[in-house]
Structure formats: C-alpha cells, structure tokens
VOVO-972236 format. One record per residue: residue in one letter; x, y, z of N, C-alpha, C in turn. Coordinates in pm, whole numbers, plus 50000, padded with zeros to 5 digits. Layout:
aXYZXYZXYZ
...
***
This chain:
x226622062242753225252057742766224552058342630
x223542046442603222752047942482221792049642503
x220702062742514219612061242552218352060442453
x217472048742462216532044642290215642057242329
x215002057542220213762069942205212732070642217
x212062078642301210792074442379209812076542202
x210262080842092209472079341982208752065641941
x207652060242012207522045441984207112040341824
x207042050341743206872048241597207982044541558
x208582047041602210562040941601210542026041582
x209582017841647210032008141682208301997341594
x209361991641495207971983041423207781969941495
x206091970541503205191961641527205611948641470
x206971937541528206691925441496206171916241573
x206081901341469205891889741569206841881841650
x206461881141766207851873841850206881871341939
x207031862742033207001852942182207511866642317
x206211867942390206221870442502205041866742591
x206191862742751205581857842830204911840442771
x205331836842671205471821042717204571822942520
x203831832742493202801829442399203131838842248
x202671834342151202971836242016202271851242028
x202941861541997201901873541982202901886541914
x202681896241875202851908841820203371920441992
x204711922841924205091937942023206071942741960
x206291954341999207161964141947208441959141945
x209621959041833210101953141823211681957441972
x212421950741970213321954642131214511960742022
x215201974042111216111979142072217201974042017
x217161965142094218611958042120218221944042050
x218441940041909217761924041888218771914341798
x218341902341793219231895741716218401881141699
x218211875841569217661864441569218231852341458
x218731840041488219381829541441220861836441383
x221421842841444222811847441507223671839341575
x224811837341554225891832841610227031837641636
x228361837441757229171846941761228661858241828
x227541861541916227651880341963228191881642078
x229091891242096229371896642223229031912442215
x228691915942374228181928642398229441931442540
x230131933442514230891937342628231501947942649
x231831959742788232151972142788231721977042927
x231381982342958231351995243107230032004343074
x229252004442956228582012342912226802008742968
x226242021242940225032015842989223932018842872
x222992010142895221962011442750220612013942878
x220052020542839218542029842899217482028842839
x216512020542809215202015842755213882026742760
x214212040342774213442046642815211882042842895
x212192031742933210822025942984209732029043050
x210102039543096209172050443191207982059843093
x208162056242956207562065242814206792053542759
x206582039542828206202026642786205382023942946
x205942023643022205152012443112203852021343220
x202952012243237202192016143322202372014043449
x201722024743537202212022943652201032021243815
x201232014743864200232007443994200342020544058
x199362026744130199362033844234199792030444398
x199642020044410199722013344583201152006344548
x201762012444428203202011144431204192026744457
x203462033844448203932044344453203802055244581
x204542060444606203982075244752202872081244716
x202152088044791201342097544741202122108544643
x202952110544715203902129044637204522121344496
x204752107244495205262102544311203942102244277
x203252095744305201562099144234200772109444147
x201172116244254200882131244195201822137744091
x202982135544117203602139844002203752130043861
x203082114843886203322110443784201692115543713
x200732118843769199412122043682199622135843629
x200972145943697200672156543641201842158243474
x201922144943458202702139743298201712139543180
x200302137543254199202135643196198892121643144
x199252110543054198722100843019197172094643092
x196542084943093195532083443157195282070843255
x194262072243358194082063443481192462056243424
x192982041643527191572031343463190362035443577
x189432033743546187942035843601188062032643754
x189222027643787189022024643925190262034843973
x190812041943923191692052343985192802046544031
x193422029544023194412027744091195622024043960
x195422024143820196692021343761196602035843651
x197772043743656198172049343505198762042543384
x198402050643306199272045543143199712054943099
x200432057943041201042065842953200502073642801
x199162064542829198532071242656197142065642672
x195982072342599195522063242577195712049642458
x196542051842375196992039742320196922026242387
x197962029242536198232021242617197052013342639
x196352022842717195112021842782194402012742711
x194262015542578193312005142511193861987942494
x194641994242533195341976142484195371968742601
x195411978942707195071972942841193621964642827
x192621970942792191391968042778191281954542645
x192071953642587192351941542485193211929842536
x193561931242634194081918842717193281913542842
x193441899042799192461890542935193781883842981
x194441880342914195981872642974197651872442977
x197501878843090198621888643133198291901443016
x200251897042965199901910742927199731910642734
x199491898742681199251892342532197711899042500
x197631910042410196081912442346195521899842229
x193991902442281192901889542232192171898842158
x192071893742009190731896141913191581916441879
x192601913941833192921922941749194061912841634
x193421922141527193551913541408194021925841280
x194031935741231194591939441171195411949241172
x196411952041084197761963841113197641975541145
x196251979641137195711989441210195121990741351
x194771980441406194241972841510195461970541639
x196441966541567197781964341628198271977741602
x198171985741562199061998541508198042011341651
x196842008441681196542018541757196632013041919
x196942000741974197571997342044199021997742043
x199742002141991201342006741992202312004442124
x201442016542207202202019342317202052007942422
x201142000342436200831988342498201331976842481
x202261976442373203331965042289204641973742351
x204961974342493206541974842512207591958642496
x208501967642430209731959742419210091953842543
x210931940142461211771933742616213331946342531
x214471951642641215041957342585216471949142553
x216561939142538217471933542465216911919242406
x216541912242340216031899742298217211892742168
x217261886142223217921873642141217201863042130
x216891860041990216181847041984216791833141853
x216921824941941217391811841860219041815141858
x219461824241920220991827941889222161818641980
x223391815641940224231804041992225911814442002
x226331812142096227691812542125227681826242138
x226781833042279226941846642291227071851742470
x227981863942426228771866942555228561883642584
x227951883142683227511898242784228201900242896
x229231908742888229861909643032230281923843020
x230091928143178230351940743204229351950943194
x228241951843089227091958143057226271961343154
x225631975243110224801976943255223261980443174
x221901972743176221081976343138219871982543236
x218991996643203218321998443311216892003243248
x216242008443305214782013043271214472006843158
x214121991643154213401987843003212181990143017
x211521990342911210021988942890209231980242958
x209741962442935209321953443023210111942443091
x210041932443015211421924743080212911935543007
x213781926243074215461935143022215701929742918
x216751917142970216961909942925216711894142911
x216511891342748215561879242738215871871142636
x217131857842682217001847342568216261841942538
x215511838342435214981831442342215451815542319
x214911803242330215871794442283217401794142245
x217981798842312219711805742271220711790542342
x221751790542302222581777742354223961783842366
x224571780742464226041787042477225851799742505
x225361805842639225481817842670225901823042778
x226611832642818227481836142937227231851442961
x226391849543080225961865543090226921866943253
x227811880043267228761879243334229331893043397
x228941894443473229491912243547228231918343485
x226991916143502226391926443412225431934443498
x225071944443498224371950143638222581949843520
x221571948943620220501955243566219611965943653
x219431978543629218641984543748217221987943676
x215991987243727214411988843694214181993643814
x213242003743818212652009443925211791997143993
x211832000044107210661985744172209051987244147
x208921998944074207662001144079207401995843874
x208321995443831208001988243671207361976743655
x206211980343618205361966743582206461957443463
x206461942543470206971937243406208091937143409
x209301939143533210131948443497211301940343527
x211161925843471212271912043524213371914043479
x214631912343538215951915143466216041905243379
x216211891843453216511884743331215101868243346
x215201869943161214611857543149215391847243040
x215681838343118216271826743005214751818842977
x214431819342888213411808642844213951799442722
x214061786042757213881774642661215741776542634
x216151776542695217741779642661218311765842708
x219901766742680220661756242699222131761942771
x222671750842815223951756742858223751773442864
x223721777043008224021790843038224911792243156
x225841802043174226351805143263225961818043294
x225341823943431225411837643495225781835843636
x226891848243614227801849143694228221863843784
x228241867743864228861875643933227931893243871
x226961886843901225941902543818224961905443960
x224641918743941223691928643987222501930243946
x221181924644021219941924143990219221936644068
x218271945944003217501956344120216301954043992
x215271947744040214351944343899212351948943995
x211821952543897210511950343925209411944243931
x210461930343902209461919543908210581910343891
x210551899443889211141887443892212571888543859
x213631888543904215081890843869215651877543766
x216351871643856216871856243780215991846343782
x214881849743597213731836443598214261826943479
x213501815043508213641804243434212331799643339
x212411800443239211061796643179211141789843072
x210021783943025210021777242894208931773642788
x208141783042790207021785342707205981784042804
x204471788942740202611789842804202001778142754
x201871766542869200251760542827200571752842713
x199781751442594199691743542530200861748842395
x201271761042382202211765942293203781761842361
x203821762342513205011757642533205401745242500
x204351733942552204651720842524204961717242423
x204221725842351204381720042147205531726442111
x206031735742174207521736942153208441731642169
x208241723442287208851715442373210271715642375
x210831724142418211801732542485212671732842578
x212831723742625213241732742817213991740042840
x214211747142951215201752942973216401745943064
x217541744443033218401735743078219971736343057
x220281734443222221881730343239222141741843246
x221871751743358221801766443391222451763643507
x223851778243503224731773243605223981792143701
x223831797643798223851808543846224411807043984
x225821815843976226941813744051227061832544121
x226871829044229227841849144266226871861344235
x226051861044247224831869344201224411877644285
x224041890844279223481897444410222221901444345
x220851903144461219571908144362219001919844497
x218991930844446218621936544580216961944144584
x216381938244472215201938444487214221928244381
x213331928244364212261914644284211621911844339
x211021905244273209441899844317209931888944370
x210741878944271211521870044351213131865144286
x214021861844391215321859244367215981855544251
x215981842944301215821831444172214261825144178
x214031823544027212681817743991212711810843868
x211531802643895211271797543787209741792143759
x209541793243647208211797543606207351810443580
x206351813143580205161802543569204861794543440
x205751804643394205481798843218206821787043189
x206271776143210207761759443244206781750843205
x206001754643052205441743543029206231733642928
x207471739642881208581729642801209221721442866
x209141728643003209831718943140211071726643131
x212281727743288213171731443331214011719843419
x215211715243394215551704743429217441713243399
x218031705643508219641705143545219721716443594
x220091723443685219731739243743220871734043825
x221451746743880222501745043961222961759243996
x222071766444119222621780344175223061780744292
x224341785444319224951788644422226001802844502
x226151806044577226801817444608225631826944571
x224161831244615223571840144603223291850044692
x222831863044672222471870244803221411876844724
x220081876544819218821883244782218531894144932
x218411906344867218221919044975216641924644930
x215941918345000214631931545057213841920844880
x214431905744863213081908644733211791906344784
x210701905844756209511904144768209361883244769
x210211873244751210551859344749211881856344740
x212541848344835213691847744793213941833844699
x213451822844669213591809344589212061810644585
x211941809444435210121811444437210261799844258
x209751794544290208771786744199207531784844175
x207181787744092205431790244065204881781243956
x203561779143940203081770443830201661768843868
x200421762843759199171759443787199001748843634
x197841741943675197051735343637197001736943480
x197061734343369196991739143265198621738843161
x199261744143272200861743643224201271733443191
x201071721843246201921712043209203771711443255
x204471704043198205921704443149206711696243287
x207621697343328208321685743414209861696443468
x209441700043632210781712443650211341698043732
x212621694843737213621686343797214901688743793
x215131683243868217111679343883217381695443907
x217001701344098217371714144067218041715244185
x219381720144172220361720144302220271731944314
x219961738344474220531751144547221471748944675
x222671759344682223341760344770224051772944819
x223911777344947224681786544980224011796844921
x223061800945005222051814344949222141818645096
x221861834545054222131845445197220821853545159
x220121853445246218771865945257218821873445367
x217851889545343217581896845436216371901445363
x215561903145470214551916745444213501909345338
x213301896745359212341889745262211021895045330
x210021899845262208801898145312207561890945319
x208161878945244207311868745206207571854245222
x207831842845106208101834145155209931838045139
x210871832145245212161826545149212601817245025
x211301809745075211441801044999210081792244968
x209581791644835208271790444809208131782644663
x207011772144710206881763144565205361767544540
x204921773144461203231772644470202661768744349
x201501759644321201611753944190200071754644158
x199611765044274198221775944226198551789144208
x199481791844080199921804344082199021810944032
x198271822844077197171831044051195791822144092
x195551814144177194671806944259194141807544402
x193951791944402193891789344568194071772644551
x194211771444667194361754944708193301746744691
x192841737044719191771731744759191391732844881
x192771734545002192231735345161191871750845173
x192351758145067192441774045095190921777645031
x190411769144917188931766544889187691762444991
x188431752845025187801748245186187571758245242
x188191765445312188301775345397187571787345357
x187391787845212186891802445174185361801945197
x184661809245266183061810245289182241812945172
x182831816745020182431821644910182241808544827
x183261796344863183071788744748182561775644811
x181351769344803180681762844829181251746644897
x182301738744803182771727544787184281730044761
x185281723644833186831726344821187011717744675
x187681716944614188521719544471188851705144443
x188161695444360188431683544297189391681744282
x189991665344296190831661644223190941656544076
x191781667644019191801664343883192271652243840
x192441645543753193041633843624194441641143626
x195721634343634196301637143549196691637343387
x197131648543359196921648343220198451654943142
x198751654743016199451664142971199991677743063
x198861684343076198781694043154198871699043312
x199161684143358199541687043508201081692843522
x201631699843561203201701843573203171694843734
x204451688543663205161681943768206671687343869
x206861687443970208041692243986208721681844111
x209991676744071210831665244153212331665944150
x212561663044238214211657544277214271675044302
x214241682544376214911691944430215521693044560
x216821697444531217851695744672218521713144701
x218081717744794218731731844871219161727445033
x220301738145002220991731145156221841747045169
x222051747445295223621760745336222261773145239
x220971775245354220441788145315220271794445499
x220501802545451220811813845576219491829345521
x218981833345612217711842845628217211850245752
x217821860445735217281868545853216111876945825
x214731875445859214021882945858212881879845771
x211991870545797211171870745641209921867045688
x208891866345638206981863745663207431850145708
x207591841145604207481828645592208441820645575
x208781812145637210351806145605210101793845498
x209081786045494208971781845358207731776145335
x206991774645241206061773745222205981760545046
x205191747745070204851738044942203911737144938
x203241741144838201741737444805202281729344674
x201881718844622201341709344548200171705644523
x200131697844430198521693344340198601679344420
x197311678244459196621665744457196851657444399
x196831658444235196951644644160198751646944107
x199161655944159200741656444107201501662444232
x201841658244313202801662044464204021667544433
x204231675644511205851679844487206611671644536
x207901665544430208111648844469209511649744501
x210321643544600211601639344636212331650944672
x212001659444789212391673244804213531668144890
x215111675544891215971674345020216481689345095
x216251692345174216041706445283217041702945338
x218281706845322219731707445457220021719645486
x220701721945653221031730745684220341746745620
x218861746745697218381759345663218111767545794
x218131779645776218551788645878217381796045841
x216571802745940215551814045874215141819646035
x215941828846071215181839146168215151850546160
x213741852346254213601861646271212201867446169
x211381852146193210091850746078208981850046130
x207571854846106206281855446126205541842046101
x205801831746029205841817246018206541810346001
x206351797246025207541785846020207031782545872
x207021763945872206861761445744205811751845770
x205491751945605204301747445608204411739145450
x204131721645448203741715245377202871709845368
x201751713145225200491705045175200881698645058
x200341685745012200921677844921202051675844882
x202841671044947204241669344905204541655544944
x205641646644915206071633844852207021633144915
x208111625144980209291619644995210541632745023
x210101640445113210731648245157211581645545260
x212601649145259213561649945399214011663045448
x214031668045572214201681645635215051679445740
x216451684745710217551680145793218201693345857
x218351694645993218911703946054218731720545984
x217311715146033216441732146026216281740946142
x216521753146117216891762146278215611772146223
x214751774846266213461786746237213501793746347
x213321803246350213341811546478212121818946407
x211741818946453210271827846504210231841746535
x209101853146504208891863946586207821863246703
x207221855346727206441851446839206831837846888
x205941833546982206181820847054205021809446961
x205461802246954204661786846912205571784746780
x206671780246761207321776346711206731763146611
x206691762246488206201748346482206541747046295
x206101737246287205911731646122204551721546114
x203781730546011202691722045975202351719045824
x201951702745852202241693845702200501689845718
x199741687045595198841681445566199171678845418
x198161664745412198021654445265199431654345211
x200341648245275201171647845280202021630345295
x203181624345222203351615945249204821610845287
x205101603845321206841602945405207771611845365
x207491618145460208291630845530208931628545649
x210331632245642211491628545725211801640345780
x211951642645886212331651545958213371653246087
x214041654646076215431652846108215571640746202
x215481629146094215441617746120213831605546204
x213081616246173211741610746226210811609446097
x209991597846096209651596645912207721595746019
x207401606145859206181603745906205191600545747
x204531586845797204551578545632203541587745593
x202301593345678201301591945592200411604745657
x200411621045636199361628845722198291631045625
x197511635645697196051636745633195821649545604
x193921652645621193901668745545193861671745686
x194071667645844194151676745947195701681346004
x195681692746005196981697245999197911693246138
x199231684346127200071684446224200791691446215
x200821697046385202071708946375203171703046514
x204261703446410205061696346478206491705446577
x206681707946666207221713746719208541712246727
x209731725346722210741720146634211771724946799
x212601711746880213641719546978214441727946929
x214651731847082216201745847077216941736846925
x217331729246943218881724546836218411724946698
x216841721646697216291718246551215091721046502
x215371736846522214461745946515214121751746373
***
C-alpha cells in the first residue's frame, strides 16, 4: 500500500481543469501531463488520504459517526449540517458559488490560505496517450479518483476503486474529453458518480471543443454512486460513440443517469446500452434530466412559489442536445422510478430506442416530457401499488409497442400497460 500524506503543504497549488472549468487545486499525487507510454499495473493499493481533505454532509452520516467525526475537531457551517476539516477548508467553501471552483481569489496568498479546500483528484492524467491501468486498487481520494484529461488510447482494466459513500466528490472515474477508451471488468464503490463521461463547463468546454468519444465499458460492477454509468453534467464538448454493456449496478443512488441544463451546450449521441442488471436503485434506473440542478417548466407550473411556468428559450450555442440513443436487455429489481425524460422545449430528447426493459418491483412507472421519435418495445414495469401506467406530455411520435402516438400535449396521458407489456 502507498499511503499520500495527510501533510497538504506537500502538495503545490497548481493550475489544472476541474469539474469542466479552468481553476487552481492542489496538485494530485499520482500525475502525469503530455506523457506517452504509462502503465500502472500490480495488486497494490494507493490511499489518497481523503478523509484529511474532504468535507463531510451530516444527513449522510449516523448520529454515533457524527459525533465522532466533530470530536476530530475541524469546523461546521452556520447551519450545523456540513463539517470541514479546517478552517482553511471552510473558507474556501465560502469562496465558491459554483460547485466546487473558488471566485474572486487572486493571489498566491489568497490561494495559499484556501489550501485545504483545493483537494486533489488522486490520480490525473492530462493530454497523456497510450496508457494502461490494470489490476490497481485506488481508495479514499480527496475528490474524484481517477481522472483522464483529454488522454487517447486508454485501457483501464481489473481496477477496483473504493470511497466511502459519504465522500463529497467522491467519483471513481472521470473520462473527460478523451478518445478511444476501453474499461473493463473493474469494481466501482464511489461517492458520487462512478463511471462518468464528460467533456468540459459551459462556455470553456465548447471552446475546447473536445468530446469525449468511442468509449467501450464492458463487465463492470458498481456497488454504490450517485449514479452507474453517467454522463455529464459537464458535456459541453459533446459525448458521442458510447457503447456499455455487461453491467451490474447494486444499491446506486441512479442506475443510467444523464444529466445536463441550459447553458451547457455540446451534442451527447450515438449511445448504445445493453445488458445492464440492477438492484436496490432508489431512484430513477434510468434517467435523462436536462434541468440538472432545476425544475421543468411543468414542475414550474406546478410550483405555488413561481408565478408563470418557464419560457421557451431560442435555441442557441448553448442548448445541449441529446439523440440517437438505443438501450435494450435492462433488467431491475427494485427502484423509485423505472424511467424518467425530461427534455427542453426548444431541444427534445431526440430518436430514443427502449427494448426489452424489465423494472420491478417500482414506486413509478415511466414518465416522458419532451421527447421526439421514441420507440418503447416490450416493456414489463411492475409496480409496488396498483395503477400501473406510463405518462407522456409535450411529447411527439412515440411508439409504443407498436402503437404510434403523433402528437401529446401539456395534459398528461397515462397509458396503461397489459399483463404481457407491462
């Protein structure tokens, strides 16, 4: 085992890209940049001391870890529900409006007393080509694990990652803006997003213009996350050729989750799923939402707080688009929601194909708003109560196991699904 040092003076304040945007963090243990040729391969495990870095949610924790994590001492925010580890931390908490990137600090001193609030991703590769990870076991990072950078030719393979579920930030893996990847036959237990796909923030991604692409994820087990496989929120370079199959997601918090909003921009397409196994989802199985950190316009509607439901925007640069997605052979026992599309108004989620999906033993069926040229073929939902159904609004030809319906409106049809095609 290599375990890094909770000494964070250890680790100098550079510039690098996290979470989609140009900014300053501590530099990652484990790094390599415009490199070619690396392999990391072995049985060994590398330990991010991350628990000496990350802050921690209370309504993530028991009462009896609670207590013993305040009696470590570091400090709690004005509302009593998150710790930090320092006040260092703390302050940098208070210097961020988005996510987790600080605004309006500007000199090496400025950045130097926020320290502890700049955790490492604990392995980063950036711009690097023809590199191979197999066998490796990475655990407790600071924030994300592991995180290519624009990298091409990479094969991550037998590799386990474990993060407590309670680690803020705590994604195993992020390919952002990459090319040709293969992951294969690895172990996900992450605290936030396991196997994500990304490709830069907003107006810095696009101008990167990037994508992430021709990503094979084959044989994978994830037995905890926020969500399974993902992709986004940060896909403003766009994500295109995807191809995951043979997966099993246990107890994540989403099992196929795609996320995105207004602002992002970029173009996610051409994305094949097959042969995915869930249990113990508590949310959607499977989920497109493209008001990530929002609401809808009908969910605006509905809210008694906001006066007028939610314009339709112009499309622009900045609308992200997402089309041609095909999942088929998914099997799910147990989950909130068996699937759930929200789309934009002026940009629909376009040319979706749904085969052979299985989901019982769920608190809702499914539910499409704005979506495009969908087909839903030999769907079995089983329910935890009685009223079985699927409901679509603003919605346009949608096929359903062989019944086309050209055109629904903003009043919701709920369409009732028989014994055979449920």
């Amino acid at each position: 085992m290599i375990l890094f040092t909770t000494d964070h003076s250890q680790y100098p304040i550079v510039s690098t890209i996290f979470e989609g945007l140009a900014t300053y963090r501590c530099q990652s243990p484990i790094y390599s940049r415009n490199a070619s040729n690396i392999a990391i391969t072995g049985y060994g495990v590398f330990d991010g001391s991350g628990d000496s870095w990350r802050p921690v949610k209370k309504d993530k924790m028991t009462d009896g870890q609670w207590r013993n994590l305040l009696k470590k001492g570091g400090v709690v925010d004005t509302n009593g529900r998150i710790w930090y580890p320092s006040q260092s931390s703390y302050k940098g908490s208070l210097a961020t409006t988005d996510f987790n990137v600080p605004k309006g600090v500007n000199t090496d001193a400025e950045w130097d007393s926020i320290r502890d609030w700049l955790r490492p991703v604990l392995l980063s590769l950036i711009e690097c080509d023809k590199v191979h990870i197999e066998g490796v076991t990475f655990k407790n990072s600071p924030s994300w694990c592991i995180h290519p950078l624009m990298c091409k030719d990479v094969v991550i393979d037998k590799v386990k990652v474990f993060n407590p579920w309670y680690s803020q930030n705590g994604d195993a893996l992020d390919l952002e803006s990459c090319n040709r990847v293969l992951v294969s036959n690895c172990v996900f237990d992450a605290g936030d997003d396991a196997i994500c796909l990304k490709s830069g923030k907003d107006e810095q991604g696009r101008k990167r213009g990037v994508p992430c692409q021709n990503i094979v994820v084959i044989n994978n087990t994830v037995l905890h996350g926020h969500g399974g496989f993902v992709v986004g929120s940060e896909m403003s370079g766009g994500v295109k050729n995807i191809f995951v199959s043979n997966c099993s997601f246990l107890g994540t918090d989403v099992g196929l989750r795609f996320k995105s909003n207004r602002g992002r921009g970029g173009v996610v397409e051409n994305i094949f799923i097959e042969n995915i196994n869930m249990i113990n989802i508590p949310n959607e199985a499977i989920l497109f939402n493209l008001y990530y950190g929002g609401k809808s316009r009908e969910e605006e509607a509905n809210d008694s707080t906001v006066e007028e439901s939610a314009e339709i925007y112009p499309v622009t640069e900045e609308t992200p688009c997402f089309r041609n997605i095909d999942i088929k052979d998914v099997t799910c026992y147990d989950a909130g929601r068996a699937m759930q599309f929200k789309g934009l108004p002026e940009m629909r989620i376009d040319n979706v194909k749904m085969e052979n999906i299985n989901v019982m033993n769920c608190t809702d069926g499914i539910e499409l708003d704005e979506v495009s040229n969908a087909d839903f073929k030999n769907i079995n939902i089983t329910l935890k109560k009685d009223g079985e159904k699927m409901n679509i609004q603003n919605c346009s030809r949608i096929n359903i196991n062989g019944r086309e319906y050209n055109k629904i409106g903003k009043k919701n049809l709920m369409i009732g699904l028989s014994d055979k095609q449920r």
